[in-house]
C-alpha positions as CSV (number, residue, x, y, z in Angstrom):
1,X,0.0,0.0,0.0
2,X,3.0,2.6,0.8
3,X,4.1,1.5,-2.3
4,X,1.0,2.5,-4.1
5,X,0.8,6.2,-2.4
6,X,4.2,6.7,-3.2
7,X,3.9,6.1,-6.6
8,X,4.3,8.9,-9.5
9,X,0.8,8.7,-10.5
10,X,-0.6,9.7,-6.8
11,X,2.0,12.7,-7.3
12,X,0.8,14.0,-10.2
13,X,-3.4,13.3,-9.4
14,X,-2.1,15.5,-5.7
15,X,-0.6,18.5,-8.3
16,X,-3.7,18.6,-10.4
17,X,-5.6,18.6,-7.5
18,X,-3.7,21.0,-6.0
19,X,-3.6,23.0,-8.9
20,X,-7.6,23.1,-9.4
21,X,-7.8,24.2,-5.6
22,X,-5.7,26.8,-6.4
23,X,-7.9,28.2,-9.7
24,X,-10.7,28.1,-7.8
25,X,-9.7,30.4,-4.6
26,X,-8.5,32.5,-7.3
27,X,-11.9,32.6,-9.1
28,X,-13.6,33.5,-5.7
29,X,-11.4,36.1,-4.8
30,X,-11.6,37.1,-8.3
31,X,-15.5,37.1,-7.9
32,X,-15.5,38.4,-4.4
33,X,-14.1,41.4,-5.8
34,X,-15.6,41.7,-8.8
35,X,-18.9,42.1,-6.4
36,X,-17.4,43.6,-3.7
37,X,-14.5,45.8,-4.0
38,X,-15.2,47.4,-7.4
39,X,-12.0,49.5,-8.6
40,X,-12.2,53.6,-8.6
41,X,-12.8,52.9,-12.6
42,X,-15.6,50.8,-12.0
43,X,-17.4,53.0,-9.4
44,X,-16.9,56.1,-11.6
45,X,-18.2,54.4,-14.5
46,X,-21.2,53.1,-13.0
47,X,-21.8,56.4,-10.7
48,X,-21.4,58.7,-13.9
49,X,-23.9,56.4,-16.0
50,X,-26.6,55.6,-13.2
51,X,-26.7,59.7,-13.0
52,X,-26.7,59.8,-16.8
53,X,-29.8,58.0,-16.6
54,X,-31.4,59.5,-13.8
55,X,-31.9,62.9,-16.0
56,X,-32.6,61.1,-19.2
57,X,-36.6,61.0,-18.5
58,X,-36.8,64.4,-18.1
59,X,-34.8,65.9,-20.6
60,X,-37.2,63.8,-22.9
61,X,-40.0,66.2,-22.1
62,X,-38.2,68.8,-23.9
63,X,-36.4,72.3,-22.6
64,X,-38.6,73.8,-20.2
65,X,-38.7,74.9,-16.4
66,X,-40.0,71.3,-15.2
67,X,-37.6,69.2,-16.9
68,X,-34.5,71.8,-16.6
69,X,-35.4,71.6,-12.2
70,X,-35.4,68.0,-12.7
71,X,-32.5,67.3,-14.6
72,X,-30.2,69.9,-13.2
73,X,-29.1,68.5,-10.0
74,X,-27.8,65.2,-11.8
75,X,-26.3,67.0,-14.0
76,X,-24.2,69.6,-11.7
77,X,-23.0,66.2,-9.6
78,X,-21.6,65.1,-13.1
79,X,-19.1,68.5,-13.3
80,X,-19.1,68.8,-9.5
81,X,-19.8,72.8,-9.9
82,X,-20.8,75.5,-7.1
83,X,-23.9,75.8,-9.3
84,X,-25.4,75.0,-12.8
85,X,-28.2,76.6,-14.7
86,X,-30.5,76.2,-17.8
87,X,-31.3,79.3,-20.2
88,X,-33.8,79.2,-23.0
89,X,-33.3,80.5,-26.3
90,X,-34.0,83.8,-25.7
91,X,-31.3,83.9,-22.4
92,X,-34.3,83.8,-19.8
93,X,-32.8,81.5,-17.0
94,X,-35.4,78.2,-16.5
95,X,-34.2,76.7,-13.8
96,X,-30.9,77.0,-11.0
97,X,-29.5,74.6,-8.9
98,X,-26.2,75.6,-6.5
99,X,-25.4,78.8,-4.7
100,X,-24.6,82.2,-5.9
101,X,-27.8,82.7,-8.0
102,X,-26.9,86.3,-7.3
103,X,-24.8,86.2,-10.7
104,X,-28.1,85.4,-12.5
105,X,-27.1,88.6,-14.4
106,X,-24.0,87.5,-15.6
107,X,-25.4,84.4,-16.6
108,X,-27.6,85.9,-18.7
109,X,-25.3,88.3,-20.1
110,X,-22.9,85.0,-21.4
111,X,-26.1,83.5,-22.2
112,X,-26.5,86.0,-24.8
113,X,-23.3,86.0,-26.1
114,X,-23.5,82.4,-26.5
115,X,-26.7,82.7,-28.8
116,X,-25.9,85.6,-30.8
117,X,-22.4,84.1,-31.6
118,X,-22.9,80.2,-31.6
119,X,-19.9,79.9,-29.2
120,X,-18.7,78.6,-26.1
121,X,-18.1,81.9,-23.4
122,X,-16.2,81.8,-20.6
123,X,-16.5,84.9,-17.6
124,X,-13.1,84.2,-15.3
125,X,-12.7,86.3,-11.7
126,X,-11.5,89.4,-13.0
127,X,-14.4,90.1,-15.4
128,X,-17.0,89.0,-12.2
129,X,-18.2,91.7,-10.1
130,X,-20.1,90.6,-7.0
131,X,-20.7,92.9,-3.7
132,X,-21.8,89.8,-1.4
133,X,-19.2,89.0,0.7
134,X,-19.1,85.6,1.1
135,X,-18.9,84.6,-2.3
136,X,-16.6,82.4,-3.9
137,X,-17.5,82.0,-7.4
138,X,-14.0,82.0,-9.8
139,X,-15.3,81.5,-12.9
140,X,-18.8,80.8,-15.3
141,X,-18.8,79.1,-18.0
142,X,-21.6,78.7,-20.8
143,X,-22.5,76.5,-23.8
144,X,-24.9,76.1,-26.4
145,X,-27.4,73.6,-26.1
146,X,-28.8,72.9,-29.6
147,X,-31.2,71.1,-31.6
148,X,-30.9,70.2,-35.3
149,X,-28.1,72.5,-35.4
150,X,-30.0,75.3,-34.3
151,X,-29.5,76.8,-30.9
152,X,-32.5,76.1,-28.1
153,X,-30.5,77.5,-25.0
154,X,-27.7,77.5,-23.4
155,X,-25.7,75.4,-20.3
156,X,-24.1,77.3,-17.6
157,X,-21.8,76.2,-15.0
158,X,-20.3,78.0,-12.1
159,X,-17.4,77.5,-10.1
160,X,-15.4,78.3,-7.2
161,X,-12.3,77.4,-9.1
162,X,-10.2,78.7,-12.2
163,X,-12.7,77.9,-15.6
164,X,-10.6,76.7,-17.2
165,X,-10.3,74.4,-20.1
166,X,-11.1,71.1,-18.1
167,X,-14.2,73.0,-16.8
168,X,-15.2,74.0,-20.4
169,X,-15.0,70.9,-21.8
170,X,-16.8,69.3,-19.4
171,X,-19.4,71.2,-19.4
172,X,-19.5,70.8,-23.3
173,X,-19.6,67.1,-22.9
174,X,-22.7,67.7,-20.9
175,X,-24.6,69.7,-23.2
176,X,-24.0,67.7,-25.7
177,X,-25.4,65.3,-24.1
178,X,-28.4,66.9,-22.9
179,X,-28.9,68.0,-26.7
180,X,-29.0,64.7,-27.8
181,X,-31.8,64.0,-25.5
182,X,-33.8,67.2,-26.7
183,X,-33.1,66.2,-30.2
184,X,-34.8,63.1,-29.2
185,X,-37.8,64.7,-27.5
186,X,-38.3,66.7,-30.3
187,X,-38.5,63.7,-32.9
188,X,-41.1,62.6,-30.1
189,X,-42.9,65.4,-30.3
190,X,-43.2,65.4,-34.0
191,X,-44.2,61.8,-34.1
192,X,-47.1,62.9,-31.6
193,X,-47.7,65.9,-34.4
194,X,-47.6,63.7,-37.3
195,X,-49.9,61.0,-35.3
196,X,-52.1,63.8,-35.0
197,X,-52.0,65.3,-38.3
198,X,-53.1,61.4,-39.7
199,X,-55.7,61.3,-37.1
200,X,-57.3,64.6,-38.6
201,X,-56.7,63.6,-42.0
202,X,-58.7,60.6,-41.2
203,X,-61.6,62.4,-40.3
204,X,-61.6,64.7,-42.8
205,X,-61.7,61.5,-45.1
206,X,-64.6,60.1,-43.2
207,X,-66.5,63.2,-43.4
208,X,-67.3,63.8,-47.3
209,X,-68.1,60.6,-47.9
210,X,-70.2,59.0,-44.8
211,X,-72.2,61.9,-43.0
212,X,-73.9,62.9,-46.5
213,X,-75.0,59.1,-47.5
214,X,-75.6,59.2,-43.3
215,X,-77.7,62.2,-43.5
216,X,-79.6,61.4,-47.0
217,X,-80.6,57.9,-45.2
218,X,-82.2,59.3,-42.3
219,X,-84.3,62.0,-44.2
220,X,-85.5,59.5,-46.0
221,X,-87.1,58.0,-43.1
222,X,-88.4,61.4,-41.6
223,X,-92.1,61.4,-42.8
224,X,-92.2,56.9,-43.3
225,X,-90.7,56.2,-39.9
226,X,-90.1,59.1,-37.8
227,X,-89.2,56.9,-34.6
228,X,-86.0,55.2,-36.7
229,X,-85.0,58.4,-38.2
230,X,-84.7,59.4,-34.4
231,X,-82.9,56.8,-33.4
232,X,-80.5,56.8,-36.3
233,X,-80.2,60.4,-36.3
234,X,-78.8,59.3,-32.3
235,X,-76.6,56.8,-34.0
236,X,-75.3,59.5,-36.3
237,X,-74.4,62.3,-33.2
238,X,-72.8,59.5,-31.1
239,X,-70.8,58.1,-34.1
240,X,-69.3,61.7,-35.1
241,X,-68.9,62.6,-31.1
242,X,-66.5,59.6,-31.0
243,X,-64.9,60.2,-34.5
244,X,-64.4,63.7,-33.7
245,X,-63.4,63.9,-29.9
246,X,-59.9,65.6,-28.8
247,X,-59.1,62.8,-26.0
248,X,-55.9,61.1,-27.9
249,X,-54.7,59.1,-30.5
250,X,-55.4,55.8,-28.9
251,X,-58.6,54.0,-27.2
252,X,-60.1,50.1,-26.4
253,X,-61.0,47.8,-28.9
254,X,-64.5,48.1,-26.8
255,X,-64.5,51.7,-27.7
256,X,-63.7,50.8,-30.8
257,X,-66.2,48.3,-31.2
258,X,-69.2,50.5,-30.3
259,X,-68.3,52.7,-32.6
260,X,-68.7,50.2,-35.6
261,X,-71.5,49.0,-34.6
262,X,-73.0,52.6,-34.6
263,X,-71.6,53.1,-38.2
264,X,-73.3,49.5,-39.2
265,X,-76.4,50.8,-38.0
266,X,-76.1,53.9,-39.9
267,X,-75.0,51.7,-43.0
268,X,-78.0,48.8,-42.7
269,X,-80.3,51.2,-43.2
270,X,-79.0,52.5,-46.3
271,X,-78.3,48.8,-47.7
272,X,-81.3,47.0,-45.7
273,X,-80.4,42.9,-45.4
274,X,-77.8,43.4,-48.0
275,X,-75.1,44.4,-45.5
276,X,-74.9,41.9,-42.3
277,X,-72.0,41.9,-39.7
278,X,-70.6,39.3,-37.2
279,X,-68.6,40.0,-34.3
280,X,-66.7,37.1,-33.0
281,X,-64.7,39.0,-29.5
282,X,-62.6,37.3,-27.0
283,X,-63.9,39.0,-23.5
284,X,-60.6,39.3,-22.7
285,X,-59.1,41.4,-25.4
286,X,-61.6,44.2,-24.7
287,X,-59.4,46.3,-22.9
288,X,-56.6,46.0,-25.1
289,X,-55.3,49.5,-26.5
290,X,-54.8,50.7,-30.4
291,X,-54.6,53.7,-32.6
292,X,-58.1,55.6,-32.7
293,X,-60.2,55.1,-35.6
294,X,-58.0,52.1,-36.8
295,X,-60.8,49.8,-37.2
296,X,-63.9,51.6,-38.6
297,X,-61.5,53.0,-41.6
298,X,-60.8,48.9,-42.8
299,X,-64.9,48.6,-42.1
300,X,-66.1,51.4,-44.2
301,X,-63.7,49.4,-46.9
302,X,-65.2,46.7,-46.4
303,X,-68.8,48.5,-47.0
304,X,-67.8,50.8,-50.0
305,X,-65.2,48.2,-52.0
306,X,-66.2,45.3,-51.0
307,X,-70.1,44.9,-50.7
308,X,-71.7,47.8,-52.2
309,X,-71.1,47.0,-55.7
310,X,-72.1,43.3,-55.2
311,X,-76.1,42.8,-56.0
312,X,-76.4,40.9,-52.8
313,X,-74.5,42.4,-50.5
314,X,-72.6,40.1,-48.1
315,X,-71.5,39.6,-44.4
316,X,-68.5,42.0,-43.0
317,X,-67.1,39.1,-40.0
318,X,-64.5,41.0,-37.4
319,X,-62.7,38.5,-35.1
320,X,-60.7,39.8,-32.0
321,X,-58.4,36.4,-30.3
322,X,-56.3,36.5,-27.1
323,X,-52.8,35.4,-29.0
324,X,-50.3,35.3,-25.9
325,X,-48.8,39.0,-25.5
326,X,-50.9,40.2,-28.4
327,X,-54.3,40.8,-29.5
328,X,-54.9,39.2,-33.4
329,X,-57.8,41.3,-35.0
330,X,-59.3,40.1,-38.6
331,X,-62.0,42.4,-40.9
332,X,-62.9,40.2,-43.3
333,X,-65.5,40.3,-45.8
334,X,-67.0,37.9,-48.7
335,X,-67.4,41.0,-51.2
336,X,-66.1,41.1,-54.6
337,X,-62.7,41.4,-53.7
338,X,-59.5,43.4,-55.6
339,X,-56.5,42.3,-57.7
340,X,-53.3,42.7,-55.1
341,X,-52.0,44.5,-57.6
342,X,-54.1,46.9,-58.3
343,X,-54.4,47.0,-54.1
344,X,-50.7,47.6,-53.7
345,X,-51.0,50.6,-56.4
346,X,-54.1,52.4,-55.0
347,X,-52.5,52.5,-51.5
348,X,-49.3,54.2,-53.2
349,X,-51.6,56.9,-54.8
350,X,-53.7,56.9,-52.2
351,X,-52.3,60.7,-51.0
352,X,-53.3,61.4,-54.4
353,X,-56.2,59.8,-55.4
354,X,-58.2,59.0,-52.2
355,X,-58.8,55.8,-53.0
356,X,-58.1,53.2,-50.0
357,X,-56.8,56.2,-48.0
358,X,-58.0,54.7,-44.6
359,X,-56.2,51.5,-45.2
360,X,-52.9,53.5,-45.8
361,X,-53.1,55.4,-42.7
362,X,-54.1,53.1,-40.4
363,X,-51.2,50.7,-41.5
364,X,-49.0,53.8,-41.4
365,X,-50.7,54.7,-37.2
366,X,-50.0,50.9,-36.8
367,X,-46.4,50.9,-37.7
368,X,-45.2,54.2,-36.1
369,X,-47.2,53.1,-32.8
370,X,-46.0,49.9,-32.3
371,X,-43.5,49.1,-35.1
372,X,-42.9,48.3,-39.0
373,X,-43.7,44.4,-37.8
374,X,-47.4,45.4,-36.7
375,X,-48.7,47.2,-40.1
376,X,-52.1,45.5,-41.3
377,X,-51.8,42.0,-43.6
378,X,-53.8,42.3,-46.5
379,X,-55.2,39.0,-48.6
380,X,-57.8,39.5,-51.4
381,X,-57.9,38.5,-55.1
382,X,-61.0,39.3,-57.7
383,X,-64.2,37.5,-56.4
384,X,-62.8,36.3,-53.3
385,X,-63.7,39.1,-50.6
386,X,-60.7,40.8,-48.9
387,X,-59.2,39.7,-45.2
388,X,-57.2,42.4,-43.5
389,X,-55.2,41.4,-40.5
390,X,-53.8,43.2,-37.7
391,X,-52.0,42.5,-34.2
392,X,-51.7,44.4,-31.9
393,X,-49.8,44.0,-28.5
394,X,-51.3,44.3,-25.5
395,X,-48.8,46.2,-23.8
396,X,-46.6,48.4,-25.1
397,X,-44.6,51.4,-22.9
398,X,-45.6,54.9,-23.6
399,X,-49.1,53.8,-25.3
400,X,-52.5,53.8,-22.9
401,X,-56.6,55.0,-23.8
């Protein structure tokens, strides 16, 4: 047996053992540390981003006194300044965070400079005249904050040191940054704009050619049946209400919904049994939120292109399922159907030519709400009705009725 633990092959299996035992309390430490005892790089890195981020939100409101209060004291721990301070484009300060807003004056005098000239300004102790006694500020420094290459305000930072070219850059570095994030609430904002310009040009297209067919069906039932044309002439106020209202781009599918079924009424009695609809709605996709108006656009379709022209008329079907972390929704009807083709060129003249205008801008509200993967799915051919698809998820950040 001593023999055998003597051996050369027990000496080697003890090394490798060894050896892993060593690797691994190296690992540990290793890990330990990594956890633990972050280096002065690591903290840094991690303080200045987690601060980064802290101002983000409110810089994407745009420049004005609530987001310049917000964002200015995360921003003045990034330079580590007596004081720092936001001016809008016409040098009127917007917010202050520090000491010494007794210089406002001064501010606003390099505030000017910087927009008239486009350039960086710096104000060192000579040039700064202050009568209280206790006050220490060296040096200001201010720097364009711009937009689209145009200037929206300005980035001042105070110091009770030398401003110097450390100072200046810094506080550079910072702007830029906090342009970037303006730039970006400004795209937001005209996405918003556009989103709302579509939403108006969608009304405007319902207008001309529903409320007069609308209007021409319910005198026609004035002195024959004066207790519909009441009724419908109700439909007609609560369908325009809804289509017209000023509460946002977005609403419920059961919103939705009940405004379809007011425009069916309003349709049936223009087309009598020829037009027929069936709902077939998950209960629990009700509450699920999409662009306003982007279902009684691909209806009316259905209605004007699809069945109106067919001697018969037909059945308009509109599915809502519960698929996982979206909501499916199908308008489908058995009308007479389109060549793709012909489809695909109508909704590329459509700014042009009107024709299949609501399709187009709901697919275009689709994609910009939720992404070019959600814009609607369109199958048809000549004599085989038209299916339009669309999903929609049911949560989605920034989007709520």
């Amino acid at each position: 047996m001593a023999e055998v633990l003597s051996s050369p092959l027990v000496l080697i299996l003890a090394a490798v053992i060894l050896a892993l035992l060593v690797v691994i309390v190296v690992l540990l430490v290793r890990r330990s540390r990594r956890h633990t005892f972050a280096s002065p790089l690591e903290r840094a890195t991690f303080s200045t981003l987690h601060t980064v981020a802290l101002a983000a939100p409110a810089l994407r409101d745009g420049l004005n006194p609530n987001s310049a209060n917000y964002a200015l004291p995360y921003l003045r721990t990034l330079l580590d300044t007596s004081a720092l301070t936001m001016t809008d484009a016409r040098g009127e300060v917007l917010a202050w965070d520090g000491e010494a807003d007794q210089h406002k004056p001064d501010v606003v005098g390099l505030a000017d400079q910087v927009i008239t000239t486009g350039r960086q300004q710096v104000l060192s102790h000579g040039s700064i005249a202050c009568h209280y006694p206790n006050c220490d500020i060296r040096g200001i420094v201010a720097v364009p904050l711009e937009s689209d290459g145009t200037i929206i305000g300005t980035l001042a930072a105070l110091t009770n040191a030398t401003a110097g070219p450390v100072l200046l850059r810094a506080t550079a570095e910072v702007a830029r940054y906090v342009s970037s994030q303006l730039e970006l609430a400004e795209l937001d904002e005209s996405r918003a704009r556009l989103n709302r310009a579509e939403v108006r040009a969608l009304r405007a297209q319902i207008s001309p050619h529903f409320v007069y067919n609308a209007l021409t069906t319910i005198a026609s039932f004035i002195r024959t049946d004066p207790v519909r044309a009441r009724d419908l002439l109700i439909e007609f106020a609560d369908f325009t209400r809804y289509s017209f209202r000023s509460a946002g781009e977005y609403t419920t599918l059961s919103d939705e919904l009940t405004n379809i079924e007011r425009y069916i009424a309003l349709e049936k009695a223009r087309f009598g049994n020829r037009l027929n609809i069936k709902l077939q709605i998950a209960p629990e996709v009700l509450n699920v939120v999409l662009p306003f108006l982007a279902l009684q656009p691909l209806v009316e379709n259905a209605v004007r292109h699809g069945l109106a022209s067919k001697p018969n008329g037909g059945t308009i079907t509109i599915t809502a399922e519960n698929a996982g972390a979206e909501c499916v929704i199908i308008v489908e009807d058995d009308g007479v159907g389109m060549d793709p083709a012909r489809l695909t060129e109508d909704l590329d003249d459509a700014h042009l030519s009107g024709a299949h205008v609501g399709l187009g801008n709901v697919d275009d509200r689709m994609r910009s709400a939720f992404g070019d993967d959600f814009g609607l799915v369109v199958d048809t051919a000549v004599g085989a009705g038209m299916k339009i698809t669309l999903r929609v998820p049911k949560f989605r950040a920034g989007i709520r009725a």
